[in-house]
VOPAGU-2260 file (C-alpha; in pm, 1 decimal, decimal comma):
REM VOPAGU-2260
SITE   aa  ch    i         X         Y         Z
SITE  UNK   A    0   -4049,6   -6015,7    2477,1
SITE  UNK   A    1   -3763,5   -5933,9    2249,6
SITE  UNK   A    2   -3506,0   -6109,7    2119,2
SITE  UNK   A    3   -3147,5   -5969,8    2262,7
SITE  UNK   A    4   -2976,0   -6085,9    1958,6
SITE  UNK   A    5   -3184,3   -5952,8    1720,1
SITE  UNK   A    6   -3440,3   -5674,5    1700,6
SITE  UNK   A    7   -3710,8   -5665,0    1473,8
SITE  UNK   A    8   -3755,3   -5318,0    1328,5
SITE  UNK   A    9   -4106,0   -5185,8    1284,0
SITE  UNK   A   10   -4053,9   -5016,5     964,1
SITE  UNK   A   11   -3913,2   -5354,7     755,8
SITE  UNK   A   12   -4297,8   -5431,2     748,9
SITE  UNK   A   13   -4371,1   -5123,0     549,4
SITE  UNK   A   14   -4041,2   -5137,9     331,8
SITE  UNK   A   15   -4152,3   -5528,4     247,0
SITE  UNK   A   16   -4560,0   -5441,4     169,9
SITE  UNK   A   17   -4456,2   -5176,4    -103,8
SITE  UNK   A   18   -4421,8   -5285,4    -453,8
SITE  UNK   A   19   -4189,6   -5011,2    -518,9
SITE  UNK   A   20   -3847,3   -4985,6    -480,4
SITE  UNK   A   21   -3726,1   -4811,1    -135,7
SITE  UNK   A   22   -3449,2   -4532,8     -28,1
SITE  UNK   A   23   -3396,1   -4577,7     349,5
SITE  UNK   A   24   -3217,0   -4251,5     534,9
SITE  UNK   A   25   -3068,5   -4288,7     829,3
SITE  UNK   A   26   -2790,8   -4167,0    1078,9
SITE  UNK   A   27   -2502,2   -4414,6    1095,8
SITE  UNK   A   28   -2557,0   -4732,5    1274,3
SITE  UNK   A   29   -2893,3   -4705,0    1324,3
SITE  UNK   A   30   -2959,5   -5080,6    1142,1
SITE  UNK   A   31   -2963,3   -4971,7     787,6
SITE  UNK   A   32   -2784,5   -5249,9     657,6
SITE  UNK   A   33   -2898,5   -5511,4     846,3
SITE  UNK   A   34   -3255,7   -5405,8     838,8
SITE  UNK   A   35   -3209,7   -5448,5     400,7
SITE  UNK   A   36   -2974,1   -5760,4     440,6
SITE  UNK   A   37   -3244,6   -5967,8     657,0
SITE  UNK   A   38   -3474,3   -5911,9     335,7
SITE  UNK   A   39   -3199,1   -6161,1     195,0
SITE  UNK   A   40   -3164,5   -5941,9    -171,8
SITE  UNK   A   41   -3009,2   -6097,5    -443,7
SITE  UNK   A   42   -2741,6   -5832,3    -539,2
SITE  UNK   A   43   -2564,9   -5622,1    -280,0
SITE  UNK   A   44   -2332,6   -5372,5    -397,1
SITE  UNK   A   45   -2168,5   -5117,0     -75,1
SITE  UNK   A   46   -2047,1   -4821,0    -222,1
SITE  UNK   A   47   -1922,9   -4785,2     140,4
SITE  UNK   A   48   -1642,4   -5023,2      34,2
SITE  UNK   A   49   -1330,4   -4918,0    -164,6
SITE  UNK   A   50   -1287,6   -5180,1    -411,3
SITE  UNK   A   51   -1694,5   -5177,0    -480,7
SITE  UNK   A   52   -1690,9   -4831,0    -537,4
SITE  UNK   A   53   -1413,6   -4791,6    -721,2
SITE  UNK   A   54   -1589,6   -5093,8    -995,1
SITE  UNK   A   55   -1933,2   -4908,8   -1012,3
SITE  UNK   A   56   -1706,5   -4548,3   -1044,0
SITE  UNK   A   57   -1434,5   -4675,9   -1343,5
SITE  UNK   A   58   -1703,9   -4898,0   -1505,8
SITE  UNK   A   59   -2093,5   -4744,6   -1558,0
SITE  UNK   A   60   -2225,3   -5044,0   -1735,7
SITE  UNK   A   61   -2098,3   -5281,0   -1395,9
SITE  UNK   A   62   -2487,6   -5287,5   -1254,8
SITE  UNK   A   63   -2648,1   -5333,4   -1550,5
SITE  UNK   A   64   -2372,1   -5620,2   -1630,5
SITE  UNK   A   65   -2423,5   -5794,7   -1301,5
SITE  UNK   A   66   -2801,0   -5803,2   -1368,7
SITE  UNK   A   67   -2761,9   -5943,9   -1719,7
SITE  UNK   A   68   -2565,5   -6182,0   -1558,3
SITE  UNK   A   69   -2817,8   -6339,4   -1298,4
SITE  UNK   A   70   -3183,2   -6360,2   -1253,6
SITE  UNK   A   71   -3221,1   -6064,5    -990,9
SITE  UNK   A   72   -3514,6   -5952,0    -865,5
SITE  UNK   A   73   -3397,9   -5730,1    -579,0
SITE  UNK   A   74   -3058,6   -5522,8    -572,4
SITE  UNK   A   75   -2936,7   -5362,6    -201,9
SITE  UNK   A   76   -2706,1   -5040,0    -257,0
SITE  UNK   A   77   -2559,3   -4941,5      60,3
SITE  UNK   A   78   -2460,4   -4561,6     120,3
SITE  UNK   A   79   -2568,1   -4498,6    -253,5
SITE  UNK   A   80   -2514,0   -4072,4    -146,9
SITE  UNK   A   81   -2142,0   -4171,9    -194,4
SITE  UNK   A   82   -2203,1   -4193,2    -591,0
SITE  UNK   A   83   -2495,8   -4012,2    -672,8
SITE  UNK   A   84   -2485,5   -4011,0   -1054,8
SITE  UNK   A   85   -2572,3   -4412,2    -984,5
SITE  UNK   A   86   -2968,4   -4336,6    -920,3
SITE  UNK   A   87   -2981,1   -4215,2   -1340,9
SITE  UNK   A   88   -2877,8   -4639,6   -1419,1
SITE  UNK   A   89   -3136,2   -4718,9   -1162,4
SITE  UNK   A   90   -3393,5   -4565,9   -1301,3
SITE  UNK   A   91   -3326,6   -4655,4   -1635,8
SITE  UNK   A   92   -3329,1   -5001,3   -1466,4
SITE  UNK   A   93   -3647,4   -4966,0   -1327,1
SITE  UNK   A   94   -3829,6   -4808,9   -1609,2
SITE  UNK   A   95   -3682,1   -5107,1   -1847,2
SITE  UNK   A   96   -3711,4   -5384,2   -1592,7
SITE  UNK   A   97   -4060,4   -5336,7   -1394,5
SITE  UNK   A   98   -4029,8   -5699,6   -1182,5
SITE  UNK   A   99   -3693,1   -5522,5   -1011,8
SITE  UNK   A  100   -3689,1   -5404,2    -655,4
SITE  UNK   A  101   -3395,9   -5161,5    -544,2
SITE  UNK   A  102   -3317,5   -5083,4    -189,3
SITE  UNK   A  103   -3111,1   -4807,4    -139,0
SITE  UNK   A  104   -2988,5   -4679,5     211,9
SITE  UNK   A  105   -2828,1   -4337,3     223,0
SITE  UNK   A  106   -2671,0   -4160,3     588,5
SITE  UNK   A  107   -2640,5   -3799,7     385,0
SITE  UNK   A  108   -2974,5   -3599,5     221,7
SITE  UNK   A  109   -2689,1   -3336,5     180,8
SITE  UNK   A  110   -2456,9   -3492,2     -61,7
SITE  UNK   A  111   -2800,1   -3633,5    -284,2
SITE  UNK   A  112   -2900,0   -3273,1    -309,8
SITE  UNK   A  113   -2573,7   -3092,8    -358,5
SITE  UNK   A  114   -2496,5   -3369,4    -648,6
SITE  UNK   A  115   -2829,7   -3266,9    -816,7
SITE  UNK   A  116   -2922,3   -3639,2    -777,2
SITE  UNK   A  117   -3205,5   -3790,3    -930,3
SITE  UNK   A  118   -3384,9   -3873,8    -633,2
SITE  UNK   A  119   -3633,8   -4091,7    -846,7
SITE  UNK   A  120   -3944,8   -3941,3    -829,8
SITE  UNK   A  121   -4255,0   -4158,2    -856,0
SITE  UNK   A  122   -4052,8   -4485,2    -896,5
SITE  UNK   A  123   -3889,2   -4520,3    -534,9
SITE  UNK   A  124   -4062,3   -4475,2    -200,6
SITE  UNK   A  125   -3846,8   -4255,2     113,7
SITE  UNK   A  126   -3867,8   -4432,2     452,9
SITE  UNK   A  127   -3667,6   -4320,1     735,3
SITE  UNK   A  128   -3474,5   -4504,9    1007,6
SITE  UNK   A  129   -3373,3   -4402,1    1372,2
SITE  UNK   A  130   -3262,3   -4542,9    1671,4
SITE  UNK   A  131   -3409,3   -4799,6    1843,8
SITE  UNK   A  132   -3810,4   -4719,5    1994,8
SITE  UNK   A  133   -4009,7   -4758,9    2262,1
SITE  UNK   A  134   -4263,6   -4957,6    2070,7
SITE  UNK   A  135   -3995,1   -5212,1    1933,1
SITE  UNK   A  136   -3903,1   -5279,5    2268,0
SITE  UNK   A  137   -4263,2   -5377,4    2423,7
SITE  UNK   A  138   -4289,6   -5021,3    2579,8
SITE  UNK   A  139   -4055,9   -5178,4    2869,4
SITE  UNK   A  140   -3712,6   -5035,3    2721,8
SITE  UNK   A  141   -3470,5   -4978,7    2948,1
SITE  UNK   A  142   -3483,3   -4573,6    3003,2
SITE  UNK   A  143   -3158,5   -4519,4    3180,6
SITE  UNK   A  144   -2970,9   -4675,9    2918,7
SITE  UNK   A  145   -3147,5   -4483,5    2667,6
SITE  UNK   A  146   -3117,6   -4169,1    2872,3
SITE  UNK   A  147   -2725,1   -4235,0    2912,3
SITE  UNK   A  148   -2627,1   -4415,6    2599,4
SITE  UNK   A  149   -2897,4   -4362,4    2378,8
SITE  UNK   A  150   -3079,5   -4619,0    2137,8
SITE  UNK   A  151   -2833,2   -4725,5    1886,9
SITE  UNK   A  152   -2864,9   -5103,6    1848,0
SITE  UNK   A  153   -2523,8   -5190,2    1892,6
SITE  UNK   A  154   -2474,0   -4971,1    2167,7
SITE  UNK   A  155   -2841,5   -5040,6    2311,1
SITE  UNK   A  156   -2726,8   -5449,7    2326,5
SITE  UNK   A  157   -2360,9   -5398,6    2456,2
SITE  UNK   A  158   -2370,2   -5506,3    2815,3
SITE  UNK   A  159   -2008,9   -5319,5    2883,6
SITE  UNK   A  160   -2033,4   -4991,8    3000,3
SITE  UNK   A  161   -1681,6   -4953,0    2925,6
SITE  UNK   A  162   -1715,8   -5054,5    2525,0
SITE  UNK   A  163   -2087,7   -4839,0    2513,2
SITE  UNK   A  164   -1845,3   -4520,6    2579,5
SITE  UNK   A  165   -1585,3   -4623,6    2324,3
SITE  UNK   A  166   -1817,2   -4634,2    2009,5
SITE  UNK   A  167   -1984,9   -4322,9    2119,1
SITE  UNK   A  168   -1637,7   -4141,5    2136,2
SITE  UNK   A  169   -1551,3   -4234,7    1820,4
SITE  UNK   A  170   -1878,7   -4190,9    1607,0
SITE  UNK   A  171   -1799,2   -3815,5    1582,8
SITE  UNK   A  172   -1485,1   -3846,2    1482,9
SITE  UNK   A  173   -1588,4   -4119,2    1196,9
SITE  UNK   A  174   -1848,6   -3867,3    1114,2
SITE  UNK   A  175   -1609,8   -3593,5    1054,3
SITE  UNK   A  176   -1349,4   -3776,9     859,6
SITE  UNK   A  177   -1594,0   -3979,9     682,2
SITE  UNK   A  178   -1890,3   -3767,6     587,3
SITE  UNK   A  179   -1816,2   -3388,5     713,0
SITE  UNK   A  180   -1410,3   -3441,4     573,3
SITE  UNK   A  181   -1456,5   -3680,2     264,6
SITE  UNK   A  182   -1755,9   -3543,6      93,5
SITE  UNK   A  183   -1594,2   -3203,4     114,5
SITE  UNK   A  184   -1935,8   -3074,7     256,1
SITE  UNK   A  185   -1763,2   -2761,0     414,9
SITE  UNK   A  186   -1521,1   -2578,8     287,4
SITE  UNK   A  187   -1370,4   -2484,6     664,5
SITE  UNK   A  188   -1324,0   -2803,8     848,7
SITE  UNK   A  189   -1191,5   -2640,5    1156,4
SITE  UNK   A  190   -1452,8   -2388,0    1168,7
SITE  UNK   A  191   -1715,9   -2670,2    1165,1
SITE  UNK   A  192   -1535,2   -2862,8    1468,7
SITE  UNK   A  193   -1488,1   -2534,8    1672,2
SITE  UNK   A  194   -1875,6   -2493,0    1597,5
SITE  UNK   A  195   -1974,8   -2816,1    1766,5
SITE  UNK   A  196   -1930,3   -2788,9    2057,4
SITE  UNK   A  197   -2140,3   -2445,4    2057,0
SITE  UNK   A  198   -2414,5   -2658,0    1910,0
SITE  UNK   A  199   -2411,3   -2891,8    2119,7
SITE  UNK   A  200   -2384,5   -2763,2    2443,1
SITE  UNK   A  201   -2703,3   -2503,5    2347,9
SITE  UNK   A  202   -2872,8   -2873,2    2223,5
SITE  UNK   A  203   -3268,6   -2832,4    2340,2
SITE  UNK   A  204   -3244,0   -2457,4    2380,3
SITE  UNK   A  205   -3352,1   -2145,3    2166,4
SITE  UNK   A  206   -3078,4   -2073,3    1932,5
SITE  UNK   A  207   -3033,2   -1715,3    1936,1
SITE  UNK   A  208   -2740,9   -1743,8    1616,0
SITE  UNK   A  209   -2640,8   -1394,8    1656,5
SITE  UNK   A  210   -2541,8   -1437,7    2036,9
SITE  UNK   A  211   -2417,3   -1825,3    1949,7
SITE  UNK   A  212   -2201,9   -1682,9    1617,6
SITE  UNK   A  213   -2009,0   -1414,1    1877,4
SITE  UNK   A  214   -1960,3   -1707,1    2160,1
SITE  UNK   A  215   -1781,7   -1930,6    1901,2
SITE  UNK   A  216   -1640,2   -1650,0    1703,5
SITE  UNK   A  217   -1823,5   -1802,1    1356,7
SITE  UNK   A  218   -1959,7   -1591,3    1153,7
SITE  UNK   A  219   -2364,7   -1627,7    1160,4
SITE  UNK   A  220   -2390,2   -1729,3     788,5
SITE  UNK   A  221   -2147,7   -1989,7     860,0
SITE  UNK   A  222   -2314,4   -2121,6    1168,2
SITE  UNK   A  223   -2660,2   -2127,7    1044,0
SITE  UNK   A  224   -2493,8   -2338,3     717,0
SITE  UNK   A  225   -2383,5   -2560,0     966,6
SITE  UNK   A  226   -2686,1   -2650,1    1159,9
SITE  UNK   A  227   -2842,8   -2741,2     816,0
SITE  UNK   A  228   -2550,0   -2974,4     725,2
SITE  UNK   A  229   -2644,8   -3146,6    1059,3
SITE  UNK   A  230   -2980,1   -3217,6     964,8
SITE  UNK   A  231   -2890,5   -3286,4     591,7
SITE  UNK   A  232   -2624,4   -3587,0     775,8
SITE  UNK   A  233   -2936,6   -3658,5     993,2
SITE  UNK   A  234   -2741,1   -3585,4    1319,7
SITE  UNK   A  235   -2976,8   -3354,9    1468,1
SITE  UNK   A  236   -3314,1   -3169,1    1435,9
SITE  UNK   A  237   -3454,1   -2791,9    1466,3
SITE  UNK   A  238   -3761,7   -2731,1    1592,1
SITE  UNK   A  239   -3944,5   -2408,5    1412,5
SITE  UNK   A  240   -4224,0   -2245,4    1608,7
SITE  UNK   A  241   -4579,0   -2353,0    1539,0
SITE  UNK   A  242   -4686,0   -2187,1    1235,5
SITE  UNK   A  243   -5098,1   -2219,6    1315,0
SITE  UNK   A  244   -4998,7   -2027,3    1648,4
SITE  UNK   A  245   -4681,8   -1832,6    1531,4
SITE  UNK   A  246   -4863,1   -1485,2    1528,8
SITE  UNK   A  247   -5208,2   -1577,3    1740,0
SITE  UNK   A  248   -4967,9   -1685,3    2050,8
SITE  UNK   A  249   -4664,1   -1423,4    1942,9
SITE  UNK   A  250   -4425,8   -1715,1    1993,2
SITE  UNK   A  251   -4030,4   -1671,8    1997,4
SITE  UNK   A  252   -3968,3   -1725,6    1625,8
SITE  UNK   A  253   -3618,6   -1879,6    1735,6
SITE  UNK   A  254   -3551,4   -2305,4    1680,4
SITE  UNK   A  255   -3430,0   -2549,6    1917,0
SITE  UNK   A  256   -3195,1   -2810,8    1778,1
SITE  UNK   A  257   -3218,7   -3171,6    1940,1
SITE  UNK   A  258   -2963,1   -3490,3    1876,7
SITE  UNK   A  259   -3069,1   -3773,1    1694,2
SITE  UNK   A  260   -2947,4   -4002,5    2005,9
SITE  UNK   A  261   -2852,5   -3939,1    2372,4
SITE  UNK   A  262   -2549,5   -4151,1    2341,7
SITE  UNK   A  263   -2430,0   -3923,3    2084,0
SITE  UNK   A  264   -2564,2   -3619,7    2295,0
SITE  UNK   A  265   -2376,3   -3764,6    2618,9
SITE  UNK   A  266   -2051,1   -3855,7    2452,7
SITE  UNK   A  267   -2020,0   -3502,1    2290,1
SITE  UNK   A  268   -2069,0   -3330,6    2614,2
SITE  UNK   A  269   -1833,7   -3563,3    2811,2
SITE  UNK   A  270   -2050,0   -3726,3    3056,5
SITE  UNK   A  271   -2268,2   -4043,8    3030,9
SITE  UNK   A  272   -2421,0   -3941,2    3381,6
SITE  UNK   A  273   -2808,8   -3935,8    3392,6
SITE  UNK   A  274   -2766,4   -3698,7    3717,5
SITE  UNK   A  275   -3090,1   -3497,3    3798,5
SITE  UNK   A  276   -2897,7   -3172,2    3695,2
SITE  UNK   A  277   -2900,3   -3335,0    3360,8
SITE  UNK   A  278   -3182,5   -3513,8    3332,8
SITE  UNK   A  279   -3430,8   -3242,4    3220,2
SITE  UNK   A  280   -3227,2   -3183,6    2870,1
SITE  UNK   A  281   -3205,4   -3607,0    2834,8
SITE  UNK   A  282   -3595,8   -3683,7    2859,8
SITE  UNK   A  283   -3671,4   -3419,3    2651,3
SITE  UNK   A  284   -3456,2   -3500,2    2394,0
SITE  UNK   A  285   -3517,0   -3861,2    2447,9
SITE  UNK   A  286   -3895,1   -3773,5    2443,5
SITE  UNK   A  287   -3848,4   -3584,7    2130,9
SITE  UNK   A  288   -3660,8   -3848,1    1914,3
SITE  UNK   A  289   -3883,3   -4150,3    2039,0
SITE  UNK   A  290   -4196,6   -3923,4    1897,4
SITE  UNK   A  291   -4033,8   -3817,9    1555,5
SITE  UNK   A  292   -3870,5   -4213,5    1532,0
SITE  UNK   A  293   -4166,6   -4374,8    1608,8
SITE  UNK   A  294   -4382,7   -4168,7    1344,5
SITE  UNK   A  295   -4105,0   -4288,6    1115,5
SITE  UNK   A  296   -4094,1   -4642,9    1233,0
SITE  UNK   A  297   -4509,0   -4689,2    1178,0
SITE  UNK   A  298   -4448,5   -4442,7     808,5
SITE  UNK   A  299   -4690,5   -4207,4    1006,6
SITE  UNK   A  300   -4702,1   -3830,3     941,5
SITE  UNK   A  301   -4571,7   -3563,0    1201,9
SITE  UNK   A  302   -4466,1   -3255,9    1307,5
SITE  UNK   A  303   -4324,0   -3149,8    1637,2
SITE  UNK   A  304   -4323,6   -2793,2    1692,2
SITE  UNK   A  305   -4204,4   -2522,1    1981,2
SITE  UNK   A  306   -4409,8   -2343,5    2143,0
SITE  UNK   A  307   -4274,1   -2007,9    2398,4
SITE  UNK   A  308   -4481,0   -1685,0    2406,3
SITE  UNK   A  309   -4268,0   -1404,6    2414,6
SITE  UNK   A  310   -4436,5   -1332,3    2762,1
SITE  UNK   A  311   -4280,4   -1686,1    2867,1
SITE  UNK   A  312   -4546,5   -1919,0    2865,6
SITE  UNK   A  313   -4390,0   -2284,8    2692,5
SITE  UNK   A  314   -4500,3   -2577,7    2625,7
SITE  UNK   A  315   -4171,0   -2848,0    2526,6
SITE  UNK   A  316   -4361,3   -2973,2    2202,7
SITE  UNK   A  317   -4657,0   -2952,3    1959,6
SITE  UNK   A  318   -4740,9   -3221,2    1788,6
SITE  UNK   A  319   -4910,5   -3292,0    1463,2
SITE  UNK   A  320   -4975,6   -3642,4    1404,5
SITE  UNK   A  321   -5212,6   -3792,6    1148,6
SITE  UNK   A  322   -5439,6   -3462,6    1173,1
SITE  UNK   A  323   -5477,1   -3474,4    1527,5
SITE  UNK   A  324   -5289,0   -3174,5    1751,0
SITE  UNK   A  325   -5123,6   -3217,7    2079,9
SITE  UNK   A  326   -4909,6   -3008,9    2334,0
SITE  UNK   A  327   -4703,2   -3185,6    2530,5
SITE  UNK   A  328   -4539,3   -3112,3    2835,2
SITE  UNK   A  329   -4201,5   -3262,6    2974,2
SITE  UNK   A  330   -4125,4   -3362,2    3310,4
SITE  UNK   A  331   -3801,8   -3544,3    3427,5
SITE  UNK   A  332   -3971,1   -3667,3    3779,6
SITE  UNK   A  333   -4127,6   -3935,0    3937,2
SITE  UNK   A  334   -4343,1   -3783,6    4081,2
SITE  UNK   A  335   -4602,6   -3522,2    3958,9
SITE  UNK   A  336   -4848,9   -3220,8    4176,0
SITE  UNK   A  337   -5132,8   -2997,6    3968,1
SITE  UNK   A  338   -4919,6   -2741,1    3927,5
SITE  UNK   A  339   -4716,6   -2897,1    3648,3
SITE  UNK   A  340   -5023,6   -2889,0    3491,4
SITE  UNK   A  341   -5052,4   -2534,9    3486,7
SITE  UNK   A  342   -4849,0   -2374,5    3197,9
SITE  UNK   A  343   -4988,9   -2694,3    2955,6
SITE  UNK   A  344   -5376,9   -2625,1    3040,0
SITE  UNK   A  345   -5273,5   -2231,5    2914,2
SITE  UNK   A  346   -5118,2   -2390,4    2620,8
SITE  UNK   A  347   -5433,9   -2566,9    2518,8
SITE  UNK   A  348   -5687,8   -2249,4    2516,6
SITE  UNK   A  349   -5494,1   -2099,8    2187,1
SITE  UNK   A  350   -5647,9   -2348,2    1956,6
SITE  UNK   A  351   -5991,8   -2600,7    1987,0
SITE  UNK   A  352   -5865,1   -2930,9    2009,3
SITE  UNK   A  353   -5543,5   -2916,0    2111,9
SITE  UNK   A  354   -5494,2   -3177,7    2361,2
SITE  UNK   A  355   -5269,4   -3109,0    2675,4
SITE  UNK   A  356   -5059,2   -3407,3    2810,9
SITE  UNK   A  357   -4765,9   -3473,5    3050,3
SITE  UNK   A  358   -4491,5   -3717,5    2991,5
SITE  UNK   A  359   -4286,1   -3805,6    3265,8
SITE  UNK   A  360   -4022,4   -4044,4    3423,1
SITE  UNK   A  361   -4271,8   -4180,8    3713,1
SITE  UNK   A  362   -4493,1   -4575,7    3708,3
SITE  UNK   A  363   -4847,0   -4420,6    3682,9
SITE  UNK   A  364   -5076,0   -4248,8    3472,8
SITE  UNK   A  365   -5335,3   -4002,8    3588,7
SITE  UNK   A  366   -5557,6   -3745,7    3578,1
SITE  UNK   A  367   -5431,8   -3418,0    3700,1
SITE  UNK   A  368   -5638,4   -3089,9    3723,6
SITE  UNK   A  369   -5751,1   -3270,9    3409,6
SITE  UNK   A  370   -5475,9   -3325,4    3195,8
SITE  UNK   A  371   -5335,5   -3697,0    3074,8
SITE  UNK   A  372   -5066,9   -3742,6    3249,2
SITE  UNK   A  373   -4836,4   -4052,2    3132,8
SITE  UNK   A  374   -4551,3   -4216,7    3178,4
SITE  UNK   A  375   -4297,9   -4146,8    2869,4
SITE  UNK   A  376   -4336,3   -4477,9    2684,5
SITE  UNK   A  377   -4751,4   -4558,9    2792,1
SITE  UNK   A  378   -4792,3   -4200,1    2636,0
SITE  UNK   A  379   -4630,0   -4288,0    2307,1
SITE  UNK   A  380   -4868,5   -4635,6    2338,3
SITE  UNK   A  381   -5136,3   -4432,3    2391,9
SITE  UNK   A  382   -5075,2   -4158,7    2081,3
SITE  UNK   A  383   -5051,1   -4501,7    1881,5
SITE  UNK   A  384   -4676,2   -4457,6    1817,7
């Protein structure tokens, strides 16, 4: 069983076996920070704080000083996209000083790339971070609160409805002002907040940008920019048709974007209500982010995929993991019949060993018209994630 007052992360395993230093992406609150600081490094600069920044800013020589000026093996540099031109010290650092060990945590890819940043090739490993997984939980999370207000830990632990909603109101408004507003990463703020809502509300659907761009009266170049700073702030996903059945199936060539986290989701669109006119768009969003964060979580390889023939056959997800190939179908019920079986079995003829399965909300697994069918968190047990 897990500890309610603190959660071991899966991925601090991986980050403490490597010899080289690490750069840890994540969304905001997600456990960056505390995931580093219970590693207990020696130096901690956070370039999220003013006076902190403003010392490493005025004065390029103040890491290399505070080194010379202790015996530091390890060195924690929180939000280091906030000062980019930092990473060139490090790696001089590094090169210089093999015993050291940097941990860097970063919410923005965006700001690293558009600042040209020397993202330390060969000398610092990526790992990434997301909300909180089935698999930390002992497969027994609780799945209405993740369906309603999502898998952040903070939020995840909070036992008050009432303060759950009030940090999930305000993350978007931190994110704007804080990484959208401050890091000047569009040049049209208010055309970026009029677009969310757009984006949002279409979350786990095709995005037809042409149709979207006229709805919200943004142009499409703008709009499609702005579902790539999303990703590049690691708020949300799109999912690109599978390119080993793109032409064989003649699949809609269209992306679906997903949320990082439901609470985010739920508190964008207003309601925190897992109703069942909801609930197909929260377990397969839920669904999707527990398979791309576990991957993470283990540093296992994936891809997750759409699939939907132009003649309308679907299948929610395909999924590439470690070499093996999987289409997945989603079901928000408890119970299942062999028809929802049907369209997944189809799925499965296009390629030799793709493997059809069913994830849904219900106790049991089984066998239908035979197809694996699971419930959410024994499938992602049984996929090893």
């Amino acid at each position: 069983m897990y500890n309610e007052h603190m959660l071991p992360r899966l991925i601090s395993t991986s980050i403490k076996s490597t010899r080289k230093s690490v750069l840890l992406l994540g969304p905001r609150q997600v456990g960056k920070s505390t995931l580093i600081q219970s590693l207990k490094p020696d130096i901690t600069l956070n370039l999220a704080n003013l006076d902190t920044f403003l010392r490493v800013t005025s004065n390029p020589s103040e890491l290399q000083d505070r080194l010379e000026a202790s015996s530091a093996r390890s060195v924690f540099i929180d939000e280091v996209q906030k000062y980019p031109p930092l990473l060139n010290s490090i790696q001089a650092l590094l090169d210089e000083k093999k015993e050291l060990k940097f941990f860097l945590t970063g919410s923005s890819a965006r700001k690293l790339k558009r600042g040209r940043a020397n993202l330390l090739p060969g000398r610092v490993i990526n790992f990434h971070l997301g909300p909180l997984i089935a698999g930390e939980l002992d497969y027994r999370a609780d799945e209405e609160a993740l369906l309603r207000f999502g898998g952040l830990p903070e939020i995840y632990l909070e036992k008050t409805e009432i303060v759950r909603k009030q940090i999930l109101r305000s993350y978007f408004a931190n994110y704007i002002q804080e990484e959208i507003k401050a890091e000047a990463l569009v040049r049209n703020i208010d055309a970026f907040s009029r677009a969310i809502p757009f984006v949002i509300s279409n979350a786990g659907k095709f995005v037809d940008y042409s149709k979207l761009a006229k709805q919200s009266k943004i142009s499409r170049h703008a709009l499609s920019r702005f579902y790539e700073i999303f990703e590049d702030t690691l708020i949300g996903n799109r999912l690109w048709p599978d390119d080993r059945l793109l032409e064989k199936a003649d699949l809609i060539k269209h992306p679906k974007f997903f949320v990082f986290d439901n609470g985010i989701y739920n508190a964008l669109v207003g309601s925190f209500d897992a109703s069942e006119d909801r609930k197909g768009i929260l377990f397969e969003q839920l669904l999707y982010n527990q398979l791309l964060h576990s991957a993470w979580a283990r540093d296992q390889e994936i891809k997750i995929a759409s699939f939907r023939t132009r003649g309308g056959l679907e299948a929610d997800f395909i999924v590439t993991l470690e070499g093996s190939r999987y289409c997945i179908e989603v079901k928000g019920a408890r119970n299942l019949t062999t028809s929802d079986t049907d369209s997944i079995k189809k799925v499965a003829t296009y390629e030799k060993g793709l493997t059809p399965m069913v994830a849904y909300l219900g106790k049991d697994s089984r066998k239908l018209n035979g197809v694996a069918c699971h419930p959410w968190q024994k499938l992602l047990k049984e996929l090893g994630l």
